[in-house]
N, CA and C atoms as a LAMMPS dump frame, in Angstrom:
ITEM: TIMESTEP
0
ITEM: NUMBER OF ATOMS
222
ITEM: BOX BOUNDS ff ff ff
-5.0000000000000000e+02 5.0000000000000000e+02
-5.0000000000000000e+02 5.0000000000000000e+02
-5.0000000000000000e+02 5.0000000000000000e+02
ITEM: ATOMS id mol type element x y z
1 1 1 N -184.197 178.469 273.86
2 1 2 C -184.841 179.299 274.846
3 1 3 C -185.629 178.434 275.815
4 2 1 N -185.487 178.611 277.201
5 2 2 C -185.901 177.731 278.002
6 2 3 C -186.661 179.132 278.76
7 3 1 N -187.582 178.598 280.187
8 3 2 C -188.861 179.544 280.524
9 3 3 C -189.15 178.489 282.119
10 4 1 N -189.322 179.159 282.96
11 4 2 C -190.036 178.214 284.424
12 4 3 C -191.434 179.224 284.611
13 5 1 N -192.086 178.318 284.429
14 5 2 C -193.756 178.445 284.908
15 5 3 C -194.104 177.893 285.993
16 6 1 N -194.822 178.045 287.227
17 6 2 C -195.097 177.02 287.488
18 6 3 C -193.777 176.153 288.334
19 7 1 N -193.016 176.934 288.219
20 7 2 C -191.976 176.079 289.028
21 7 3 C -191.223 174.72 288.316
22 8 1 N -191.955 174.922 286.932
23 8 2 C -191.614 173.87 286.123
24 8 3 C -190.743 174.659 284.78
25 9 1 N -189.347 173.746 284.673
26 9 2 C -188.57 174.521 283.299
27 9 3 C -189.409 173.591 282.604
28 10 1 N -189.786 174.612 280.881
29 10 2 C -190.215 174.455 280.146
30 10 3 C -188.986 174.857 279.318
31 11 1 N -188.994 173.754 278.032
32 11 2 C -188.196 174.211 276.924
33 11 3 C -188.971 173.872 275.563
34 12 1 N -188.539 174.366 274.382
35 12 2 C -188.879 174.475 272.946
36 12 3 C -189.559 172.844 272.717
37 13 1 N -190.966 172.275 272.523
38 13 2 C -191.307 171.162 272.534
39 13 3 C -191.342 170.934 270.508
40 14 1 N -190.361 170.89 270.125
41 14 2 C -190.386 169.787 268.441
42 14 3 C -191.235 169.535 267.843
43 15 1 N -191.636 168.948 268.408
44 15 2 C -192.985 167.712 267.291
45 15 3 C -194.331 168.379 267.343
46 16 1 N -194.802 169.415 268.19
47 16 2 C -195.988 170.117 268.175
48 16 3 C -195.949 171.292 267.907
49 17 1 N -194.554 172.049 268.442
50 17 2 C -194.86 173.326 269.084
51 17 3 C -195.112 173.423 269.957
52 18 1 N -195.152 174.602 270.498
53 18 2 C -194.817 174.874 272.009
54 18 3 C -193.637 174.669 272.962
55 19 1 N -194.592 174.14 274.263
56 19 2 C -193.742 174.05 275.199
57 19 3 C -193.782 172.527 276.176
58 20 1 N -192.319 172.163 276.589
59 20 2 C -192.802 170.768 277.437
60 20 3 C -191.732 170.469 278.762
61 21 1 N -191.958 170.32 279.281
62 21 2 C -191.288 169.859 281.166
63 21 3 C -191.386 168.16 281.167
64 22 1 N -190.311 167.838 281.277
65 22 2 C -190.048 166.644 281.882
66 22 3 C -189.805 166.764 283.114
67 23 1 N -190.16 165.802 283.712
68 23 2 C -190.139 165.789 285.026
69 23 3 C -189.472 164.201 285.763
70 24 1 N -188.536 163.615 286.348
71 24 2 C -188.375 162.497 286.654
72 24 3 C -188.807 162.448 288.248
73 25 1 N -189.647 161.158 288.452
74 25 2 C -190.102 160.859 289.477
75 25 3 C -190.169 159.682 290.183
76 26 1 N -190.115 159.038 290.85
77 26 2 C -189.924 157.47 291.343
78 26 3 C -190.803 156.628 290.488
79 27 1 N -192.069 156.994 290.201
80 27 2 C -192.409 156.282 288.834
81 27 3 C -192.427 156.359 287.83
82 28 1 N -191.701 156.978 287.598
83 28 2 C -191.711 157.712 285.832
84 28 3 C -190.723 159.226 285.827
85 29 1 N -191.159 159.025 283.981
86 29 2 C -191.337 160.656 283.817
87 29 3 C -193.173 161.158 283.533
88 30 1 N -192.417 162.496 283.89
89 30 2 C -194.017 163.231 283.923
90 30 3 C -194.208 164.275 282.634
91 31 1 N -194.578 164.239 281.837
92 31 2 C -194.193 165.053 280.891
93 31 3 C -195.564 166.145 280.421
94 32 1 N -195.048 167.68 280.876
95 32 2 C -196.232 168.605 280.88
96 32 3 C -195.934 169.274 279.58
97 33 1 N -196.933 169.854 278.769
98 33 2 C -196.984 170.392 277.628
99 33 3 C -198.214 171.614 277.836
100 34 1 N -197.268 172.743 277.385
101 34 2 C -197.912 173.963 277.399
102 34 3 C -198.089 174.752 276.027
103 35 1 N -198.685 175.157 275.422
104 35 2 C -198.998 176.242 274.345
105 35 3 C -199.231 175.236 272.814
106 36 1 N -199.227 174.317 273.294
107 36 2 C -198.772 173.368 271.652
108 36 3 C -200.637 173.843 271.265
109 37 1 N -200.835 174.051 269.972
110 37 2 C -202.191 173.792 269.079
111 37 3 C -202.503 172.442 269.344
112 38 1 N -203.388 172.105 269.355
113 38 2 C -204.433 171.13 269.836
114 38 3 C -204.437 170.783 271.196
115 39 1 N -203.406 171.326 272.098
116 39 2 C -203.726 170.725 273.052
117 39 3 C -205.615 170.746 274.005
118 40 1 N -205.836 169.954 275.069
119 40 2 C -207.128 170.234 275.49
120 40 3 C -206.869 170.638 276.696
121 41 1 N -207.092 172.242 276.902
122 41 2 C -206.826 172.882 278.206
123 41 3 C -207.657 174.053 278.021
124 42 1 N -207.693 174.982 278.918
125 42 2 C -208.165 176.298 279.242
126 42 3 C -207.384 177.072 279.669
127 43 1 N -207.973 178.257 280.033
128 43 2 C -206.803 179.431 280.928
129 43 3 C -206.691 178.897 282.21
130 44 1 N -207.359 178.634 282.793
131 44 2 C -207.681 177.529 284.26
132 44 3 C -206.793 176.376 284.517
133 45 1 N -206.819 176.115 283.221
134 45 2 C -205.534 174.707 283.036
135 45 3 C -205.224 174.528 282.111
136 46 1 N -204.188 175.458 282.289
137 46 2 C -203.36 175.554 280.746
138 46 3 C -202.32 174.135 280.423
139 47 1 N -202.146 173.154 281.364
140 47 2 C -201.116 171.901 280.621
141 47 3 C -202.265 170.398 280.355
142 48 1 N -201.338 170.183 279.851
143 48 2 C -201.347 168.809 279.177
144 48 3 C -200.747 168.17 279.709
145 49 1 N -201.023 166.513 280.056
146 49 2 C -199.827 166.1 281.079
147 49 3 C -200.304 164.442 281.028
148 50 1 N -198.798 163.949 281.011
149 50 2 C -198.507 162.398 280.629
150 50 3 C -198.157 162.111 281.893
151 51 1 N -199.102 161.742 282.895
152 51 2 C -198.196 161.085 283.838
153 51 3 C -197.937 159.514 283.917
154 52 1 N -196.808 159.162 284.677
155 52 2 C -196.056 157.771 284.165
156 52 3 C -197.271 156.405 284.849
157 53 1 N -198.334 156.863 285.439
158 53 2 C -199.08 155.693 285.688
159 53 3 C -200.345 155.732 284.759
160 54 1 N -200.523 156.858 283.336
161 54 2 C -201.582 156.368 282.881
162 54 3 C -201.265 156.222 281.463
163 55 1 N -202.338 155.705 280.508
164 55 2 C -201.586 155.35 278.931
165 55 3 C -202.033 156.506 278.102
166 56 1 N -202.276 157.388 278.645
167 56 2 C -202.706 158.564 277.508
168 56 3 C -202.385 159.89 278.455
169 57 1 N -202.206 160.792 277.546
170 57 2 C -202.264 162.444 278.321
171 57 3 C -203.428 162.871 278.954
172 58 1 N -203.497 163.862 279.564
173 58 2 C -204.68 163.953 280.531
174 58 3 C -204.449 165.432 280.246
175 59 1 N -205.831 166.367 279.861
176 59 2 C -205.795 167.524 279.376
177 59 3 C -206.321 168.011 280.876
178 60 1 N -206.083 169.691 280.061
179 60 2 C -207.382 170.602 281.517
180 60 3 C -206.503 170.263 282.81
181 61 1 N -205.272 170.557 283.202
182 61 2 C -204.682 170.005 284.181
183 61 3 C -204.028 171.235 284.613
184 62 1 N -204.268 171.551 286.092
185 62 2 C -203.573 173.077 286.764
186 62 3 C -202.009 172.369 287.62
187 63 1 N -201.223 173.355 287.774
188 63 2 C -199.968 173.164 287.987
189 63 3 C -200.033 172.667 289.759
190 64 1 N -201.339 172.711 290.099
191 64 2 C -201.467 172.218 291.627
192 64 3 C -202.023 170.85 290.727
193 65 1 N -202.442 170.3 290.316
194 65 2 C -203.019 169.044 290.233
195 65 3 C -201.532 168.489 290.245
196 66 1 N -200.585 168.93 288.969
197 66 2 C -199.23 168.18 288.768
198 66 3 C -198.331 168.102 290.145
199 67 1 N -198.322 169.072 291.353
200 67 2 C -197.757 168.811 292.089
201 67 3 C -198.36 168.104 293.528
202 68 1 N -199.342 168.011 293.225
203 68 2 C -200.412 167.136 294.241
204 68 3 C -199.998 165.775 293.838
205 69 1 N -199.935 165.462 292.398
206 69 2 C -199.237 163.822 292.041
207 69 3 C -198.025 163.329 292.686
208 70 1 N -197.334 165.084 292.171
209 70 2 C -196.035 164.343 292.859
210 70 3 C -195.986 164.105 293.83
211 71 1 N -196.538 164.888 294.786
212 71 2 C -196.853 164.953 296.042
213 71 3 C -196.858 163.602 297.007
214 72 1 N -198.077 163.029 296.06
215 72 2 C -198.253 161.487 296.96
216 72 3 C -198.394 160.621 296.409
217 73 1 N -196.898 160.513 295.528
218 73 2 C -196.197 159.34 295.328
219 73 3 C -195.431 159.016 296.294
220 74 1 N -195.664 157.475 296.519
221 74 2 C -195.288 156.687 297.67
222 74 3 C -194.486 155.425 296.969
């Protein structure tokens, strides 16, 4: 079962639960995670998100922050 939120497909994420979007981008992948238990988010900002220039996930993240990245990559 797959799902677009956000403009982002989400499918069945394995290893946590939930949900996760890959994303490929000139620097990376971007990888958003929605509904998993533990994640650190709110209703405000419901993802979780690995983007390819930092070494850890970055919680509390709204679906305009993720496309503002992509945005202005250069």
């Amino acid at each position: 079962m797959e799902f677009i939120r956000d403009d982002m497909l989400f499918k069945p994420y394995e290893t946590m639960g939930g949900w996760q979007c890959i994303m490929n981008t000139k620097r990376g992948k971007i990888s958003v995670r929605y509904g998993s238990p533990g994640l650190f988010v709110t209703v405000e900002y419901p993802y979780e998100v690995w983007y390819p220039t930092d070494d850890a996930p970055i919680g509390n993240q709204s679906a305009e922050n993720i496309w503002d990245y992509i945005k202005n990559i250069k």
